[in-house]
C-alpha positions in Angstrom: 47.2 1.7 -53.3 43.8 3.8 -54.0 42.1 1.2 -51.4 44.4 1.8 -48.9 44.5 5.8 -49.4 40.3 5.6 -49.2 40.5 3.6 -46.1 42.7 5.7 -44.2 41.3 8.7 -45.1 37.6 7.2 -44.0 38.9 6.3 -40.4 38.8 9.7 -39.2 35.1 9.7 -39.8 34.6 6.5 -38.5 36.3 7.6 -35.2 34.3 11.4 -35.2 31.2 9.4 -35.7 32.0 6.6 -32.9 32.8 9.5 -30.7 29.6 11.4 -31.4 27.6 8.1 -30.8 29.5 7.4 -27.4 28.3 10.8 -26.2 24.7 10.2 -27.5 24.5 7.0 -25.8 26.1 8.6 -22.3 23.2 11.1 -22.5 20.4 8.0 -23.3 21.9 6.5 -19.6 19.0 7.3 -16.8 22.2 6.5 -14.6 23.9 10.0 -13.8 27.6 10.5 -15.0 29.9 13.2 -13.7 33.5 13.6 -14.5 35.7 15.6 -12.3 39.2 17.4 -12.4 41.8 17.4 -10.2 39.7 20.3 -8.8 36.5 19.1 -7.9 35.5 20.6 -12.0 32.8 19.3 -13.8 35.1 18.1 -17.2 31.6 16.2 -18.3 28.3 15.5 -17.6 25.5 14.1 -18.6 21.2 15.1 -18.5 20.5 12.5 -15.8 23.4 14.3 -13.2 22.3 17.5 -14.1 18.4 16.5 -13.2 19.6 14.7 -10.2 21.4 17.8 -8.8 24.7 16.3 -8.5 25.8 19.7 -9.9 24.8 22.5 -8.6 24.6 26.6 -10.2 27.9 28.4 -9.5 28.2 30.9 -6.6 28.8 33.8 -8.8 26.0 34.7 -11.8 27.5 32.9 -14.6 29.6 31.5 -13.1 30.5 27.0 -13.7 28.1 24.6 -12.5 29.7 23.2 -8.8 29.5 19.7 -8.1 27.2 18.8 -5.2 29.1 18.8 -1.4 28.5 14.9 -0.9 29.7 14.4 -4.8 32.9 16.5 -4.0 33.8 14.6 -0.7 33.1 11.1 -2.5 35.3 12.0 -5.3 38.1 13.3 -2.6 38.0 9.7 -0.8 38.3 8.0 -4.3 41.6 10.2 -5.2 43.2 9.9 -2.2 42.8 6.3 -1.6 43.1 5.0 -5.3 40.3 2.7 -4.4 36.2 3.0 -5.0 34.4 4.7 -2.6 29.9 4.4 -2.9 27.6 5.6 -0.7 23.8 5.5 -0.6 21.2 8.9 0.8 18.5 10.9 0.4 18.9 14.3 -1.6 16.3 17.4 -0.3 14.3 18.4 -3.2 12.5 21.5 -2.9 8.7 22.3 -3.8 7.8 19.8 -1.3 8.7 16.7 -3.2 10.0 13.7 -1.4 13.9 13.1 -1.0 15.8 12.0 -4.1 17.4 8.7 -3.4 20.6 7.9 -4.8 23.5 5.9 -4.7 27.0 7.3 -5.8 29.9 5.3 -6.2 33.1 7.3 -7.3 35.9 5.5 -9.0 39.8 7.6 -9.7 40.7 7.2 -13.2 43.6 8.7 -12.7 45.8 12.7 -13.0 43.5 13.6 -10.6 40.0 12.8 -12.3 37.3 10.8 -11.0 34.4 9.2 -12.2 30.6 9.7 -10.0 27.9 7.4 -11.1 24.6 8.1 -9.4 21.6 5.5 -9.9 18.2 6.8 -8.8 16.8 4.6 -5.8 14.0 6.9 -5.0 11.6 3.8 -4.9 13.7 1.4 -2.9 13.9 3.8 -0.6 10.2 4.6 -0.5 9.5 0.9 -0.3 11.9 0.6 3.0 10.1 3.2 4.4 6.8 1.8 4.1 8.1 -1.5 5.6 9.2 0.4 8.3 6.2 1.8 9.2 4.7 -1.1 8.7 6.3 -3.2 11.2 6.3 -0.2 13.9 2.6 0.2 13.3 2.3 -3.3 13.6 4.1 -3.9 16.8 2.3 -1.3 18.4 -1.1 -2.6 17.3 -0.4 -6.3 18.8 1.2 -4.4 22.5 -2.1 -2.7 22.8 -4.3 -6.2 23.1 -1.4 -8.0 24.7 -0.7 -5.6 27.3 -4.2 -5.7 27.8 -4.6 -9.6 28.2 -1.6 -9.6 30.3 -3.4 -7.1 33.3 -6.5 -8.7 32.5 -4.9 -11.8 33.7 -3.8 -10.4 36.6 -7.0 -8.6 37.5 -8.8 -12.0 36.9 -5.9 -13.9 39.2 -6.4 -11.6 41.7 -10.4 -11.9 42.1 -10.4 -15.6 42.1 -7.3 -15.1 44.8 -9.5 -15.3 48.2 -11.6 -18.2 46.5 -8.6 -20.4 46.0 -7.4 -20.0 49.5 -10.5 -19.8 51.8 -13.0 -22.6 53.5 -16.0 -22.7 53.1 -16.8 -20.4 56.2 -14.5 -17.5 55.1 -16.5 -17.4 51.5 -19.5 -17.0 53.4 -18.8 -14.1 55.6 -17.3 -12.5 52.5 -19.1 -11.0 49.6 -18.0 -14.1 46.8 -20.5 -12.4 44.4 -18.7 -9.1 43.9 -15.3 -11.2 43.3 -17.0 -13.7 40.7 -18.7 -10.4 38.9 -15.6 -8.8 38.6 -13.9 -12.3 37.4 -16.7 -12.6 34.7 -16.0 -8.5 33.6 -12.1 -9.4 33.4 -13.1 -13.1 31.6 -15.6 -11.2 28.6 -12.8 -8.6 28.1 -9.9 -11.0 27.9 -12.2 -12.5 25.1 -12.7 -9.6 23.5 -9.4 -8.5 23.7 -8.2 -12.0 22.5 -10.4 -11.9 19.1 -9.1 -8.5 18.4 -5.9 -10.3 18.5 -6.6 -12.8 16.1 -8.1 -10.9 13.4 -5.6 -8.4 13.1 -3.2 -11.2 12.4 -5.5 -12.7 10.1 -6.0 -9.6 8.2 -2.2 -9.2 8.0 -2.3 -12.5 6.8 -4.5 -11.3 4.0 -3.4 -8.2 3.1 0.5 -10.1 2.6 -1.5 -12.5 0.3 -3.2 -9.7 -1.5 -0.2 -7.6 -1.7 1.8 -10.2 -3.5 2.7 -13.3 -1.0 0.5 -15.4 -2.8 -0.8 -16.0 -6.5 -3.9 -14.7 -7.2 -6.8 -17.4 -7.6 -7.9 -18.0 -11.3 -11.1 -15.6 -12.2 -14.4 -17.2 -12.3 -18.1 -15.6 -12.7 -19.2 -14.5 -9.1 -22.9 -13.9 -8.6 -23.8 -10.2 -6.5 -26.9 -11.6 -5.5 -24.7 -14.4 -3.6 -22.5 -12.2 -2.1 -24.8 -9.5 -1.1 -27.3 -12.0 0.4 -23.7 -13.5 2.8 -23.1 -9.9 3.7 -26.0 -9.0 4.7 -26.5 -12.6 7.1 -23.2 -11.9 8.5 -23.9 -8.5 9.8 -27.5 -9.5 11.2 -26.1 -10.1 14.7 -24.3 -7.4 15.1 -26.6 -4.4 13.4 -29.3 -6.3 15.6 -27.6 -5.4 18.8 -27.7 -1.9 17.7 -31.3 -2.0 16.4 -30.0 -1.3 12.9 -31.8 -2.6 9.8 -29.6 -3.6 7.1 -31.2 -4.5 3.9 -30.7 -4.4 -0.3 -31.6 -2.1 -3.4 -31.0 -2.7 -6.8 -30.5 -4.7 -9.6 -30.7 -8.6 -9.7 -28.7 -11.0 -11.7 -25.3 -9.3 -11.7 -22.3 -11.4 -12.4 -18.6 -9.9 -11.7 -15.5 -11.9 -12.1 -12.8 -12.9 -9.6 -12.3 -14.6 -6.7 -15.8 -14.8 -4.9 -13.9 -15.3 -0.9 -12.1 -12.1 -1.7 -15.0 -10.3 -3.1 -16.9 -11.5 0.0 -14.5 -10.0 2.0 -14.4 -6.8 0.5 -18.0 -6.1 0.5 -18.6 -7.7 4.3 -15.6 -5.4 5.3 -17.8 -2.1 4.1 -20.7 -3.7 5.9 -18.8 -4.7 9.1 -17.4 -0.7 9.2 -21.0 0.4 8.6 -22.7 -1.2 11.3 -19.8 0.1 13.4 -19.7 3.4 12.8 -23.8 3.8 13.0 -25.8 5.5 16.0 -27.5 2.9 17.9 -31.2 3.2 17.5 -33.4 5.2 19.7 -36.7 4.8 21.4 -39.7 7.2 19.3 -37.3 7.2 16.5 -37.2 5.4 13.0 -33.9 2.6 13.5 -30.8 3.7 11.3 -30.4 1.9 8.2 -27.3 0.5 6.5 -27.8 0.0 2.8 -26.4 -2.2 0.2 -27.2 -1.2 -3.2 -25.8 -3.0 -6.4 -26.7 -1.8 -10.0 -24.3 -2.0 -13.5 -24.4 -2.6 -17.5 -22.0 -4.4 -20.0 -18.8 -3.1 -18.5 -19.1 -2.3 -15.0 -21.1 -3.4 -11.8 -21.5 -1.1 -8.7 -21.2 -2.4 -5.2 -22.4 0.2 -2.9 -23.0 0.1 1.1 -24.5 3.8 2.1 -24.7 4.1 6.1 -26.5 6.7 8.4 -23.7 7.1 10.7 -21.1 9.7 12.0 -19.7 10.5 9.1 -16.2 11.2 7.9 -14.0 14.5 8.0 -13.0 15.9 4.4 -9.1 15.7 5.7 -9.3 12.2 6.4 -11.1 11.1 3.3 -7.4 10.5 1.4 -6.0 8.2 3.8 -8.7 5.8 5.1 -7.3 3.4 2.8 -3.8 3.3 4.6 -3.1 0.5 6.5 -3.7 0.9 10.1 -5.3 4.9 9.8 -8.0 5.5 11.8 -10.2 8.4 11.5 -11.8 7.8 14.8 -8.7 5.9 17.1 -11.1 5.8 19.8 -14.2 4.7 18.4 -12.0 2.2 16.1 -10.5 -0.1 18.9 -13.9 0.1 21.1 -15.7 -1.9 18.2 -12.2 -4.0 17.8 -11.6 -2.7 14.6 -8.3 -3.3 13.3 -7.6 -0.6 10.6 -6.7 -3.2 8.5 -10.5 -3.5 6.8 -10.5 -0.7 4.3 -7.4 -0.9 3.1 -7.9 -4.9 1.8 -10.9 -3.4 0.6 -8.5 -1.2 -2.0 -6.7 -4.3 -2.6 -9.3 -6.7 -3.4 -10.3 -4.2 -5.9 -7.1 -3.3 -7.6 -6.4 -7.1 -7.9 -9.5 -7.4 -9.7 -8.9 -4.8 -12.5 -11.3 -2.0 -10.0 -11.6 0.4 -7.9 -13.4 1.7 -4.5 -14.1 5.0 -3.7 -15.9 7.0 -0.5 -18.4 10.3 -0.5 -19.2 11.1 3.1 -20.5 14.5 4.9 -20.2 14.3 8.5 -23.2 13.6 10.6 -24.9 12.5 7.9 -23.1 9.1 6.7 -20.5 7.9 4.5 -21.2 5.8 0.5 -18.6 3.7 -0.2 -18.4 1.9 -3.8 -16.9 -0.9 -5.3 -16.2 -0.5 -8.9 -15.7 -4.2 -10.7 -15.7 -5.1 -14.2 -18.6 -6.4 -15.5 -16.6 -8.7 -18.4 -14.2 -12.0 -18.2 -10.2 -10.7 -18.0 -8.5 -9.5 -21.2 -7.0 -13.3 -20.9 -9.6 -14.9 -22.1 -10.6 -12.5 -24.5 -9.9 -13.0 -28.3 -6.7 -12.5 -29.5 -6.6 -9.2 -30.8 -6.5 -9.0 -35.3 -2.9 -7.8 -35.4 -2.0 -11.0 -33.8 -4.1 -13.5 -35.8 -2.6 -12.1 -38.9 0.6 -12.6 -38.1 -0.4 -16.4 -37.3 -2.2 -16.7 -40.7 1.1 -15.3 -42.2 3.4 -17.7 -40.5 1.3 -20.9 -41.6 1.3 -20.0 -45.3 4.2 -19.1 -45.0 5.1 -22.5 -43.6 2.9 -24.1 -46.4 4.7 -22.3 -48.9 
């Protein structure tokens, strides 16, 4: 009989205490829960609404928190209806912070109360935008080179025109050699137009890959010397058109590890912009130079390529490494740049555990530098003490 008394009198506490940990573990949730009357009251709510906004100060000083407009109109459709009601939107947030993402869904529990639950979707929403973009910034860049083949075409049909349909008499009494001029003109920019065309979808191709699409190759040692020797033969041609000289300082012997292709690329796309964005040389005056300068110790190695050329303005410095942002728009699709090159650049060194960053003063030139780690991955690195002892435990403990 004493047991029994004990017990019952120990149930209240159990339910006080299951009831205080139900309302702890509602206010843990990063989900936002809101309860509200008949009314449109706030009966309960936890920290996650309340930082959300899904209740909002009263209209009269000290007067009860007011649940937000869209809140209040879900929770009407729920009561009315009986049935769940969910809708997903952006919030305003002030201090020029982006949009607060949510998605509601209201559920009736009955006499007049409702149920909100609000998840955060800020990033999936941030995510869709950037695909968005993404795909409008891509279909504009591939009009822009296939408009232009398309008139090119026509330009190129219509000066070969009067050959295809005159004798032999006719082309002589007309002036053949303007028409075959201009057929050539339209033929070279067709071409050029046409390899613009190709490498921006090969760079999307590689950006996809280096954003994810693929798995990244296994790391292996990667000699500078070899890369910075291919960089530098790749970019002869064109820095020779311009009279540029393009040579190397620094260190020998450097070793980074990674993918040597995507290293490649990286470095040949700072080279590449360079060459582009350099003053062609000048007659009585010393040629421009584009320099690639390498140097490191234990931990890190420095890629740098330092250029002589226009220079880039201190608002556009934070977003050259956007996909498809162009400083110079003009200057940009006259040397069939893409504005796809710096921003595999960032890519290629994020995937390999660095960075790249840019110092530039207009009219001067622009630095850019490639950050890499000078050691193998942390994967095949030692296992760290903590874990080796807890081997060594297991085993004698399994001997025991």
């Amino acid at each position: 009989m004493r047991r029994r008394n004990d017990a019952d009198a120990a149930e209240p506490d159990r339910r006080v205490g299951a009831k205080g940990l139900g309302r702890r573990s509602l206010d843990a949730l990063r989900v936002g829960v809101l309860v509200l009357d008949g009314e449109d009251r706030a009966v309960l709510a936890n920290p996650a609404a309340k930082e959300m906004g899904l209740l909002r100060a009263g209209t009269t000083v000290g007067g009860a928190p007011v649940a937000h407009t869209v809140v209040r109109t879900l929770a009407g459709q729920a009561r009315r209806t009986g049935t769940r009601r969910e809708v997903e939107l952006d919030l305003p947030r002030g201090g020029g912070r982006d949009p607060l993402g949510v998605h509601i869904r209201a559920v009736a529990l009955g006499d007049g109360y409702v149920t909100v639950e609000a998840a955060d979707v800020t990033e999936a929403h941030r995510v869709a935008r950037v695909r968005r973009d993404f795909v409008a910034n891509v279909s504009h860049e591939l009009k822009t080179p296939v408009g232009a083949l398309q008139l090119l075409a026509e330009a190129l049909l219509d000066a070969t025109d009067v050959a295809a349909d005159s004798t032999d008499e006719e082309l002589r009494q007309t002036d053949f050699r303007q028409d075959l001029a201009a057929a050539r003109r339209f033929a070279e920019r067709i071409r050029h137009e046409s390899t613009r065309l190709g490498r921006l979808v090969s760079e999307l191709l590689d950006l996809t890959r280096l954003q994810g699409g693929e798995p990244l190759p296994e790391p292996a040692p990667v000699s500078v010397d070899r890369i910075v020797a291919e960089v530098i033969d790749r970019t002869r041609t064109p820095a020779s058109a311009k009279g540029l000289e393009v040579g190397f300082v620094g260190m020998r012997g450097l070793t980074v590890y990674g993918s040597e292709s995507q290293l490649m690329t990286a470095v040949a796309n700072l080279a590449e912009n360079a060459v582009a964005y350099s003053p062609d040389a000048e007659d009585g005056k010393p040629a421009p130079r584009v320099t690639i300068t390498a140097r490191g110790d234990a931990d890190v190695v420095e890629i740098a390529v330092i250029d002589q050329g226009i220079g880039i303005e201190p608002k556009d410095l934070d977003r050259i490494f956007e996909r498809f942002y162009r400083a110079d728009k003009a200057r940009s699709r006259a040397t069939g740049g893409t504005g796809l090159g710096l921003a595999i650049v960032k890519h290629i060194a994020t995937n390999h555990g660095g960075q790249v960053e840019v110092v530039s003063t207009v009219g001067v030139g622009s630095t850019f530098t490639l950050r890499l780690p000078a050691r193998p991955p942390d994967a095949v690195l030692p296992l760290p003490p903590s874990v080796e002892i807890a081997a060594e435990t297991a085993e004698a403990k399994g001997s025991a």
